[in-house]
FIKOLZA-1660 file (N, C-alpha, C; in steps of 0.1 Angstrom, whole numbers, plus 5000, padded with zeros to 4 digits):
% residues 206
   i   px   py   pz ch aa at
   1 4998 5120 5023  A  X  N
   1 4986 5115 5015  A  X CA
   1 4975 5126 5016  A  X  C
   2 4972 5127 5001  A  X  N
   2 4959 5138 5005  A  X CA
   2 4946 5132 4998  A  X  C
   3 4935 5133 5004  A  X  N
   3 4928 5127 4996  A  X CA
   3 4923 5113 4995  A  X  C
   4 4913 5106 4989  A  X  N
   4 4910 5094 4989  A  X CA
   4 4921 5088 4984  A  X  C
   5 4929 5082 4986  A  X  N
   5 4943 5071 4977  A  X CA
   5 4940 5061 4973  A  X  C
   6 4945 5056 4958  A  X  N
   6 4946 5040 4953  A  X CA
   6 4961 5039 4957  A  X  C
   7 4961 5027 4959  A  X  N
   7 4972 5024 4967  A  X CA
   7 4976 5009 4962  A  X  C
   8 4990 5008 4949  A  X  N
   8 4985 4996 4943  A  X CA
   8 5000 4988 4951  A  X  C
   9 4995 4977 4955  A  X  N
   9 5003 4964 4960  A  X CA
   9 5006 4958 4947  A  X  C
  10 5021 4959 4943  A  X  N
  10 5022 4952 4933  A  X CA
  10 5038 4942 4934  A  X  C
  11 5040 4932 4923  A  X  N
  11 5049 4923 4930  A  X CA
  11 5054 4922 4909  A  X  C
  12 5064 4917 4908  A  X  N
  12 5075 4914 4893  A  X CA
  12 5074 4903 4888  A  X  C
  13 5065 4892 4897  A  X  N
  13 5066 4878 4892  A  X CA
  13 5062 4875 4878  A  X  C
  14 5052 4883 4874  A  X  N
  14 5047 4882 4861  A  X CA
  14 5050 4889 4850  A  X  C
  15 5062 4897 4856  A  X  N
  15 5065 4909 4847  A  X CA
  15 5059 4925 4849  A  X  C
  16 5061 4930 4840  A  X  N
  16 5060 4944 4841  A  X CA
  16 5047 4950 4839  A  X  C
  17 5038 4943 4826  A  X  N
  17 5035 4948 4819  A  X CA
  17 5018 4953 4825  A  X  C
  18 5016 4948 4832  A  X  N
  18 5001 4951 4836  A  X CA
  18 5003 4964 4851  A  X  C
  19 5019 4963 4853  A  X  N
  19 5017 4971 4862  A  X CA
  19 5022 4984 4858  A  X  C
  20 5026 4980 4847  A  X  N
  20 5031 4996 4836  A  X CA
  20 5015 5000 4835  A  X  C
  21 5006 4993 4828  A  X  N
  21 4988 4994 4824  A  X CA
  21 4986 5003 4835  A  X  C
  22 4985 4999 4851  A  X  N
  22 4980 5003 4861  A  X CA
  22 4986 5017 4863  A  X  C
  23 4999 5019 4864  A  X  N
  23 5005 5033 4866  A  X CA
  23 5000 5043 4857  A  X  C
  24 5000 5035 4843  A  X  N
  24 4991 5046 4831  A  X CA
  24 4979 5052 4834  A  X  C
  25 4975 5042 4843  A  X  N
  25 4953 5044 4847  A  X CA
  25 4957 5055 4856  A  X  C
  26 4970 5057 4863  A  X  N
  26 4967 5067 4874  A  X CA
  26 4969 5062 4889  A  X  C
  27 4975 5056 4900  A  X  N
  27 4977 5050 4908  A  X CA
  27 4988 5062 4916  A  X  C
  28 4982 5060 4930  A  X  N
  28 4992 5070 4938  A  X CA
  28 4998 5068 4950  A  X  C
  29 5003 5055 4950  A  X  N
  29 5010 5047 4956  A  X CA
  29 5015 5036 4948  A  X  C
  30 5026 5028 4947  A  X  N
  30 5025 5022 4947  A  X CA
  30 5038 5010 4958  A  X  C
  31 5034 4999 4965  A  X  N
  31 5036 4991 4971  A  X CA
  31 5046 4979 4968  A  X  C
  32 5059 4981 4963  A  X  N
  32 5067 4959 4962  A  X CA
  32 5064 4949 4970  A  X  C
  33 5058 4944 4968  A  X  N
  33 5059 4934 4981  A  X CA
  33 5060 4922 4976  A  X  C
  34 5074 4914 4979  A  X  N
  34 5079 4901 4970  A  X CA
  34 5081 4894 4984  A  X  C
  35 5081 4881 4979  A  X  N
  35 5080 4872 4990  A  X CA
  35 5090 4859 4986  A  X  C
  36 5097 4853 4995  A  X  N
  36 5105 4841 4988  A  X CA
  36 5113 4840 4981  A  X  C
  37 5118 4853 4978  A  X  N
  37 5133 4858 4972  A  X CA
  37 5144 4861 4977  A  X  C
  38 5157 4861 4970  A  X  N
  38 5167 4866 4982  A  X CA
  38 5170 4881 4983  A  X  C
  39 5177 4888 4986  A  X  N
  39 5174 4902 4989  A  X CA
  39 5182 4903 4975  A  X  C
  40 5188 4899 4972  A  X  N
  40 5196 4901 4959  A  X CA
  40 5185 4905 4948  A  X  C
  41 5177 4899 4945  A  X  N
  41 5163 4893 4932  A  X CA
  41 5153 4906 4941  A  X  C
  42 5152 4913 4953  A  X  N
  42 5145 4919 4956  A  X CA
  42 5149 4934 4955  A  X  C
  43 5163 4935 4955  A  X  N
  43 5168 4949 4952  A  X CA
  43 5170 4951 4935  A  X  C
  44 5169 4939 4931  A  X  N
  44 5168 4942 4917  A  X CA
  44 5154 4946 4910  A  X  C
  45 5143 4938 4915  A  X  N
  45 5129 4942 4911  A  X CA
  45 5129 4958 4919  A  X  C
  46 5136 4961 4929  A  X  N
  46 5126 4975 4936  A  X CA
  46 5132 4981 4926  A  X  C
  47 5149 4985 4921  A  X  N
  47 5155 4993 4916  A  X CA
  47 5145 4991 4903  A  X  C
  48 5142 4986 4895  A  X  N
  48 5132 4985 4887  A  X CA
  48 5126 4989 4887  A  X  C
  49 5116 4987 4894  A  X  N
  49 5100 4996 4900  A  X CA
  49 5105 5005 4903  A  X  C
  50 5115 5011 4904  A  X  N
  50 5114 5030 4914  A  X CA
  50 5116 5031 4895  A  X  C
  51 5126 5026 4889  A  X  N
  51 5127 5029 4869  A  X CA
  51 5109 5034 4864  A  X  C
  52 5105 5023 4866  A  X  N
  52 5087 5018 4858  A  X CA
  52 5085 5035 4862  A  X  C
  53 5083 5038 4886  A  X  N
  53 5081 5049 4885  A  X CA
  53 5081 5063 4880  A  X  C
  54 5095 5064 4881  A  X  N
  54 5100 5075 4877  A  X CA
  54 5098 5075 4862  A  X  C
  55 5099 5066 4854  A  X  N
  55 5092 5069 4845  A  X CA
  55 5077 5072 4840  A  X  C
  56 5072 5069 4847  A  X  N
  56 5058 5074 4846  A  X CA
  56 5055 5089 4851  A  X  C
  57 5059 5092 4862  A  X  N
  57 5057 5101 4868  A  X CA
  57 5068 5112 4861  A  X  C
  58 5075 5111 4853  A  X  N
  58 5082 5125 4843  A  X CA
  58 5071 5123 4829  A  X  C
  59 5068 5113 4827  A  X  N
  59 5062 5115 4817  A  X CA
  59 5044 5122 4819  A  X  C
  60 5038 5121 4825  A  X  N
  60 5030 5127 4835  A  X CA
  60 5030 5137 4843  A  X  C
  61 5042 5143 4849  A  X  N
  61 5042 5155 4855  A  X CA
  61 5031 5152 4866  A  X  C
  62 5035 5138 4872  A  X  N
  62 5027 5132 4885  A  X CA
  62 5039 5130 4896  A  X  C
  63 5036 5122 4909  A  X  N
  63 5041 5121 4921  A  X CA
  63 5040 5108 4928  A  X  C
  64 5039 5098 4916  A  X  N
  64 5035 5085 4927  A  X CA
  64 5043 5080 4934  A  X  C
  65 5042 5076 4942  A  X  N
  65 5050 5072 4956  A  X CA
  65 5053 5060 4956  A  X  C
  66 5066 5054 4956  A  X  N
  66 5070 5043 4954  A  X CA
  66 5074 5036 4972  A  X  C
  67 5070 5023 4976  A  X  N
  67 5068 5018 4988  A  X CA
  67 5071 5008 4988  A  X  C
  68 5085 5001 4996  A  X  N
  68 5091 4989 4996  A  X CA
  68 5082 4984 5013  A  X  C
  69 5077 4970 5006  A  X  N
  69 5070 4966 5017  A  X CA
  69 5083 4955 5027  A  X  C
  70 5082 4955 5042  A  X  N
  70 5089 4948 5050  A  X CA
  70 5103 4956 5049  A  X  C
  71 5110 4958 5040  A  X  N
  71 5124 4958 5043  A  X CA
  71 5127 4972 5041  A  X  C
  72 5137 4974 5052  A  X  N
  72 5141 4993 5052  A  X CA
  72 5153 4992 5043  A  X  C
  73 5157 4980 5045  A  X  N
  73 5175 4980 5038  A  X CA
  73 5170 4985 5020  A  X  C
  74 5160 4975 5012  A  X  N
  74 5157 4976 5003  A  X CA
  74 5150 4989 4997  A  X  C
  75 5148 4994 5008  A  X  N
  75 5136 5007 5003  A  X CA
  75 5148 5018 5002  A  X  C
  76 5157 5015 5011  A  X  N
  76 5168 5027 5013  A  X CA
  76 5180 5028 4999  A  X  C
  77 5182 5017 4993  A  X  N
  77 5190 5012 4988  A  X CA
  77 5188 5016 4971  A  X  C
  78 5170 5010 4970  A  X  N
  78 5165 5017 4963  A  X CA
  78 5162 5031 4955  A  X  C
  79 5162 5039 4966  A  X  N
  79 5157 5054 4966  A  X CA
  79 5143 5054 4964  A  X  C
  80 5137 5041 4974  A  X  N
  80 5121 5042 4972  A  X CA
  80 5119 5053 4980  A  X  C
  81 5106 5061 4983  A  X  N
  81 5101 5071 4985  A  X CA
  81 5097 5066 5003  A  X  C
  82 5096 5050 5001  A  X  N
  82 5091 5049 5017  A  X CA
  82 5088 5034 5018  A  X  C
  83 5086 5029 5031  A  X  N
  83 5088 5019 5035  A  X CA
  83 5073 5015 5046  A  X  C
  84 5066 5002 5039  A  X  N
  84 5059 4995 5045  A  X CA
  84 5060 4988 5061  A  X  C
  85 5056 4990 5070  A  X  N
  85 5063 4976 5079  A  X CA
  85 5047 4968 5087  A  X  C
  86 5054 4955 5089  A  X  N
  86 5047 4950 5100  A  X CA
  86 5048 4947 5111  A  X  C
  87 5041 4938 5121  A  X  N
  87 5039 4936 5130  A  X CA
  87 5057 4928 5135  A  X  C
  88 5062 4922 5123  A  X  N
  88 5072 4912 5128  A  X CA
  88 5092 4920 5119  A  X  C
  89 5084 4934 5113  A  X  N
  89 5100 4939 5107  A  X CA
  89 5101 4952 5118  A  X  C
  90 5112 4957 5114  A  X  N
  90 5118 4969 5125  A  X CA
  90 5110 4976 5128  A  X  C
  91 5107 4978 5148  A  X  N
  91 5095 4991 5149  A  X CA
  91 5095 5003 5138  A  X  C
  92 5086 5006 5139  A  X  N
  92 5085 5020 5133  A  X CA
  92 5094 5031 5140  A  X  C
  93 5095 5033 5156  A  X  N
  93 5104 5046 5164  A  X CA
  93 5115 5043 5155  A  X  C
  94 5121 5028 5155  A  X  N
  94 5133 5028 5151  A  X CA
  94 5136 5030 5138  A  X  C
  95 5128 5029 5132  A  X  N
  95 5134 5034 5115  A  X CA
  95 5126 5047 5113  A  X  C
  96 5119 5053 5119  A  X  N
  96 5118 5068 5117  A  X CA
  96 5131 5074 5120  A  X  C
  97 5136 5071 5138  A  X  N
  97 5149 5074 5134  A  X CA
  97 5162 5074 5128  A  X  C
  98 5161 5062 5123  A  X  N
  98 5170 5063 5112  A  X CA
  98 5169 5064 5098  A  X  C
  99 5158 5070 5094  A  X  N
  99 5155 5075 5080  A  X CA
  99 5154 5088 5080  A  X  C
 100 5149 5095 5091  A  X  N
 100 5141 5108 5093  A  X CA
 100 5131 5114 5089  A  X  C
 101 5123 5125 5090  A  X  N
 101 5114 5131 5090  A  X CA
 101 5105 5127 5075  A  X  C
 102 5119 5128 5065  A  X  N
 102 5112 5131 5044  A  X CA
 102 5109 5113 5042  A  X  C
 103 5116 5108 5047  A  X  N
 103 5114 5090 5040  A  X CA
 103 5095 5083 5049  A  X  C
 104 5086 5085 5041  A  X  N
 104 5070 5079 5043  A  X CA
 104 5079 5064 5054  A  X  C
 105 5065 5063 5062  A  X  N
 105 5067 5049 5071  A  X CA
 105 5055 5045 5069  A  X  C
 106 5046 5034 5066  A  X  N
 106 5041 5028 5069  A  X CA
 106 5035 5018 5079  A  X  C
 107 5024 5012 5082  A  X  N
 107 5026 5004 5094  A  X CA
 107 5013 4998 5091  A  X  C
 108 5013 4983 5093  A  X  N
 108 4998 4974 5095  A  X CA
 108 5000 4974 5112  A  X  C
 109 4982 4978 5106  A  X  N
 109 4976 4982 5117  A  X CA
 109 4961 4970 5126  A  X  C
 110 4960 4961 5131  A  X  N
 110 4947 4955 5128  A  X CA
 110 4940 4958 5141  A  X  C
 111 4944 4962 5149  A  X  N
 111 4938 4968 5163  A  X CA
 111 4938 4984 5167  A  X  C
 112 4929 4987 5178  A  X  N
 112 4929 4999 5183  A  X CA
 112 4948 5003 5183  A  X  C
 113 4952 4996 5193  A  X  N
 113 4958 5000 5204  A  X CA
 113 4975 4999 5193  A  X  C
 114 4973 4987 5180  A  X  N
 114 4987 4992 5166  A  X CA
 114 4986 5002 5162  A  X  C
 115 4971 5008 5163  A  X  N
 115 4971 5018 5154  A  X CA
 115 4981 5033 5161  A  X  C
 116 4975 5030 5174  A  X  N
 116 4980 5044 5181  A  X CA
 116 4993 5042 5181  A  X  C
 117 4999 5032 5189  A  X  N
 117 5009 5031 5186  A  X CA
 117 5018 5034 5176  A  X  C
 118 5016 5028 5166  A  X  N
 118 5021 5031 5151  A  X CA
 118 5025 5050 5146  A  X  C
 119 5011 5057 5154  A  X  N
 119 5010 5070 5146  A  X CA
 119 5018 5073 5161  A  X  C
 120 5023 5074 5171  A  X  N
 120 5029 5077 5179  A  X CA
 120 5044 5073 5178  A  X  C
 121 5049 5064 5171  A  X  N
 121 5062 5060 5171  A  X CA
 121 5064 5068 5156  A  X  C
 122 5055 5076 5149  A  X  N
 122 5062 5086 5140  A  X CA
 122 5054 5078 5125  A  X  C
 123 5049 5070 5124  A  X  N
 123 5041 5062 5112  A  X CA
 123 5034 5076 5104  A  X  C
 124 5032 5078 5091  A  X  N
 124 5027 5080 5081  A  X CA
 124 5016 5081 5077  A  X  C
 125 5010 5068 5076  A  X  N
 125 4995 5061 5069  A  X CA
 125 4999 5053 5080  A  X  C
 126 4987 5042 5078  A  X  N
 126 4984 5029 5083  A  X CA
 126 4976 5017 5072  A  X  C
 127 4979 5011 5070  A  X  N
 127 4971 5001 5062  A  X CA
 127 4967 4986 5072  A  X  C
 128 4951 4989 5072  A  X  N
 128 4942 4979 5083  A  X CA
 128 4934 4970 5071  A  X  C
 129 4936 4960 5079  A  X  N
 129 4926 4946 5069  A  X CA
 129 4928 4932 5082  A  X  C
 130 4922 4924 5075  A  X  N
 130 4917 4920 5062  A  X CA
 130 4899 4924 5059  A  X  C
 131 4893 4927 5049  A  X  N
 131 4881 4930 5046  A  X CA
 131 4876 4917 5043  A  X  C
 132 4884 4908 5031  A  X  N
 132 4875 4901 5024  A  X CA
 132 4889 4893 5025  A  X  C
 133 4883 4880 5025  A  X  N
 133 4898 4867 5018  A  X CA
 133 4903 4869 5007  A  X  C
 134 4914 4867 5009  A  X  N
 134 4925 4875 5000  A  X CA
 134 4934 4860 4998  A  X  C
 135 4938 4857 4981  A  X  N
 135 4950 4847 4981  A  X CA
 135 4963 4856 4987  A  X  C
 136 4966 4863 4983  A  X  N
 136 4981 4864 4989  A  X CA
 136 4987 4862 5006  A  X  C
 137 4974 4867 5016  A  X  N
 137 4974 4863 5026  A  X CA
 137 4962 4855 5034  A  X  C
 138 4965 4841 5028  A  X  N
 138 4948 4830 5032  A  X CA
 138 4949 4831 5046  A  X  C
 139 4959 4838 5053  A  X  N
 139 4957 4834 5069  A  X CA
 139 4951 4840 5079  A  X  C
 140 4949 4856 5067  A  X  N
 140 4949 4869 5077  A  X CA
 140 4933 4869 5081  A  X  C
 141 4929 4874 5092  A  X  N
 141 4916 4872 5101  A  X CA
 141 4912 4885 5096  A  X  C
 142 4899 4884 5092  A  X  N
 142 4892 4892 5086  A  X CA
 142 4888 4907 5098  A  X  C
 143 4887 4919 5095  A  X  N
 143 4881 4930 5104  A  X CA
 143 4871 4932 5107  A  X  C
 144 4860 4933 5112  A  X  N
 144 4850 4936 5113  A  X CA
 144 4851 4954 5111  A  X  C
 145 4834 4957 5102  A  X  N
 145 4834 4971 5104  A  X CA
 145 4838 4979 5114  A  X  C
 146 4831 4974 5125  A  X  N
 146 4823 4978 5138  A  X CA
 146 4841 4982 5144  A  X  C
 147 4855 4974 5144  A  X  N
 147 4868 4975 5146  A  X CA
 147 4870 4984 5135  A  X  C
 148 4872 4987 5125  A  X  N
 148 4873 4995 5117  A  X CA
 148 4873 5009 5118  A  X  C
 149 4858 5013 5118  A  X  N
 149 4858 5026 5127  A  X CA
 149 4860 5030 5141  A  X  C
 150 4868 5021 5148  A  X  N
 150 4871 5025 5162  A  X CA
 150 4886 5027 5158  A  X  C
 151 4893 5022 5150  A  X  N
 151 4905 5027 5147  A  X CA
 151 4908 5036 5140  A  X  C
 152 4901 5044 5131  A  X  N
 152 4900 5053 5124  A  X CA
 152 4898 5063 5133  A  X  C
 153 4886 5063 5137  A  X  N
 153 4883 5072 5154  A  X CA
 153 4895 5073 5161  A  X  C
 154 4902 5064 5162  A  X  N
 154 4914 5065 5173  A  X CA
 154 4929 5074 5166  A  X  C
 155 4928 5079 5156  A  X  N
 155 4941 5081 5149  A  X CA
 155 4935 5096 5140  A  X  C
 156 4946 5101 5136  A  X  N
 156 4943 5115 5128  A  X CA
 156 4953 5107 5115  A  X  C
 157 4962 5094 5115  A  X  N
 157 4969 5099 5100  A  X CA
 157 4962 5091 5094  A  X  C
 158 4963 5091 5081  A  X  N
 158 4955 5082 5073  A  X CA
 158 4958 5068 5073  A  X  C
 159 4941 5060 5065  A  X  N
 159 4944 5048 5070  A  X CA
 159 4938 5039 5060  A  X  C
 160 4945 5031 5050  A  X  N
 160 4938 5026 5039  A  X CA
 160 4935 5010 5040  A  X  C
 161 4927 5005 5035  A  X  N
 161 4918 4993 5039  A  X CA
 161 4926 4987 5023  A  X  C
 162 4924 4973 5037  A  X  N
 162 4933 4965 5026  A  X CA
 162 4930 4950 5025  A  X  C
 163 4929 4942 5019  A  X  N
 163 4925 4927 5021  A  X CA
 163 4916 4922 5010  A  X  C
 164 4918 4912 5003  A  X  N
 164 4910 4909 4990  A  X CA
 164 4903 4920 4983  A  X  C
 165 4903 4936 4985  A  X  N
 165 4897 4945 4974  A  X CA
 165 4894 4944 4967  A  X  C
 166 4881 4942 4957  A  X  N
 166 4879 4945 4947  A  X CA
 166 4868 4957 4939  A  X  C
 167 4869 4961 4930  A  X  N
 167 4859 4972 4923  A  X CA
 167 4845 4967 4930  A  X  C
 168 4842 4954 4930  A  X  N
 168 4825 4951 4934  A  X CA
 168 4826 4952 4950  A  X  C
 169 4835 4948 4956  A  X  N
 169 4834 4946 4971  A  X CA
 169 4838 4961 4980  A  X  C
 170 4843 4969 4971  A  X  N
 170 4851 4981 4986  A  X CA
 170 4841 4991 4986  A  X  C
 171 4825 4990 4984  A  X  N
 171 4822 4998 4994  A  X CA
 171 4823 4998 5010  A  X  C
 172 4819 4985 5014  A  X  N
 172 4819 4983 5029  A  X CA
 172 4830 4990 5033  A  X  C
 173 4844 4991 5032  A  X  N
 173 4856 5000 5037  A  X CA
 173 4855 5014 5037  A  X  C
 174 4848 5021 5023  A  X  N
 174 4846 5031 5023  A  X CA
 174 4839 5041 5031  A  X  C
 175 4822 5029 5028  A  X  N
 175 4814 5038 5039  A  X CA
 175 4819 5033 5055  A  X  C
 176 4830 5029 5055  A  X  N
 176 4833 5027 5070  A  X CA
 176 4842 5044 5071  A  X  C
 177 4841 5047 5064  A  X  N
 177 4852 5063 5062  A  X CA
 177 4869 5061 5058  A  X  C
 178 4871 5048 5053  A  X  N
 178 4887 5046 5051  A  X CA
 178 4891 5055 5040  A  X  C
 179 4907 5060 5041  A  X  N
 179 4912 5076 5036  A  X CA
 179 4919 5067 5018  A  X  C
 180 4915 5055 5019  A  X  N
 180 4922 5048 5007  A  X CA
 180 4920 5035 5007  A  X  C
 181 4918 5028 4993  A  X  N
 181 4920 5011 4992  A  X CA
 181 4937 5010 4986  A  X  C
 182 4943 5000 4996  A  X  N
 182 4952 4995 4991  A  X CA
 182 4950 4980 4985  A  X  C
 183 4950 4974 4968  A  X  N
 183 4943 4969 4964  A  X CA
 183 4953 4958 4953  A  X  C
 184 4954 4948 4954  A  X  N
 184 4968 4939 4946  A  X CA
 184 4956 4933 4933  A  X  C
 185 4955 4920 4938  A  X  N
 185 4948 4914 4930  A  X CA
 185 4938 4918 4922  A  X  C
 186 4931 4928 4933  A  X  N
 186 4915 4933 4923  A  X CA
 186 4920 4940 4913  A  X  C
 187 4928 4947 4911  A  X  N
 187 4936 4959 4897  A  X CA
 187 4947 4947 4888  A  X  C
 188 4955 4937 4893  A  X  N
 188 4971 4933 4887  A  X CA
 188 4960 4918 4881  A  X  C
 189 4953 4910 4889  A  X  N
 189 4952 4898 4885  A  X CA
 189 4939 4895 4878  A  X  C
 190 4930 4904 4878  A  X  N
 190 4915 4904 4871  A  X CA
 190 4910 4911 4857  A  X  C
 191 4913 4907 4846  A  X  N
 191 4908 4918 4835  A  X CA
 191 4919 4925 4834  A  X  C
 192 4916 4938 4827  A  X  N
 192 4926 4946 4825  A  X CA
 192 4928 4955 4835  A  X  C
 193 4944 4958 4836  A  X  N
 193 4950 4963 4850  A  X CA
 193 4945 4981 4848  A  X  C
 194 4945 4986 4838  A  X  N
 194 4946 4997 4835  A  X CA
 194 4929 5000 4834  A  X  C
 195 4924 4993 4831  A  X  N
 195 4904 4996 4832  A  X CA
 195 4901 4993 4849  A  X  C
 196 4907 4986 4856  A  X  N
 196 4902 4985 4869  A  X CA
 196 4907 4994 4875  A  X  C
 197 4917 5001 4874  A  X  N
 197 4922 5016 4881  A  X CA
 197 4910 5023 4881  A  X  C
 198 4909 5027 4865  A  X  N
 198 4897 5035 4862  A  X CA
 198 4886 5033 4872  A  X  C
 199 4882 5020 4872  A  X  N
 199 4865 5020 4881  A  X CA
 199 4871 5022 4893  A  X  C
 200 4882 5017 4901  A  X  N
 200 4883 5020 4913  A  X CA
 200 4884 5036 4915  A  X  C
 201 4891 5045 4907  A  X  N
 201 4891 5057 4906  A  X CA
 201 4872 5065 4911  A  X  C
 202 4870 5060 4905  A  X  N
 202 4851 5065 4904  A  X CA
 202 4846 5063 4913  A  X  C
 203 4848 5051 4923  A  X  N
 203 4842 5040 4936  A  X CA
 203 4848 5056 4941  A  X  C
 204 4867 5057 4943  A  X  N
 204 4869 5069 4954  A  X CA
 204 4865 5084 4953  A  X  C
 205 4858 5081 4943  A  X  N
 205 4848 5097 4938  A  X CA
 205 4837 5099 4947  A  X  C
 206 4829 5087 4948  A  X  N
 206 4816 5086 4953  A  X CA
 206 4817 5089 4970  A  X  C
% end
């Protein structure tokens, strides 16, 4: 990752077409994360999304990074570019080693002590939240700043803020110094997918 990142969390329930909009705006990440399906319905949306990708990214002469969230079998199977994990799917030691060095690892982070961990068992980025209440996860306990930059402080790889995002709300993450918004709803479910890239793009200028 170089740079401020948009980092878009996106899911197939609704179809394609707003997250074709968002890849058009420019996005440099992007994240599957499907829930409630069987791995069958979930290798078919990734193999899909790496399609959407790769087609954008030839037609652009770009690099976006496609990211299967939770599952290594699906990301591998795929030919996604890399793999999300949490607190409750395969450590990270263990699927660094068995992916190796070129396949991105991910890792949620919401403490000091995940974070080190995480960038010590071979992790990538890190993605820390929740910032703001978020529908997709109504459970997750919000971060305070003040934790925020002690985990940033505690780590050299990058580390993108994530949790209800939106264009009006992600200064607080930024001026906490975070290296990216990873951002679902505020870009996929508000207005147009493709004009909210844009402002978020501007927010990571500032």
């Amino acid at each position: 990752m170089h740079g401020r990142i948009l980092y878009l969390i996106a899911d197939l329930y609704d179809g394609d077409e707003r997250v074709r909009s968002a890849l058009d705006a420019g996005v440099d990440y992007v994240q599957l994360r499907e829930k409630n399906i069987t791995s069958a319905k979930y290798l078919q949306d990734a193999l899909h999304m790496r399609h959407l990708v790769d087609e954008y990214n030839a037609k652009n002469k770009t690099d976006t990074k496609l990211i299967i969230n939770d599952r290594l079998d699906i990301a591998v199977l795929s030919k996604a570019d890399g793999v999300h994990l949490g607190a409750d799917d395969v450590p990270v030691g263990m699927a660094r080693e068995f992916l190796g060095r070129d396949f991105i690892i991910g890792a949620t982070a919401k403490t000091v002590e995940q974070a080190v961990a995480a960038q010590n068992a071979g992790a990538d980025y890190l993605g820390t939240g929740a910032f703001h209440l978020t529908a997709t996860k109504p459970d997750a306990k919000a971060i305070t700043p003040e934790l925020y930059k002690q985990i940033l402080d505690a780590v050299s790889i990058p580390d993108v803020a994530i949790g209800g995002i939106t264009v009006d709300n992600c200064n607080l993450p930024l001026e906490c110094g975070a290296d990216g918004l990873a951002v679902s709803a505020g870009i996929l479910k508000m207005g147009d997918a493709g004009e909210n890239v844009r402002l978020f793009r501007k927010k990571l200028l500032t």
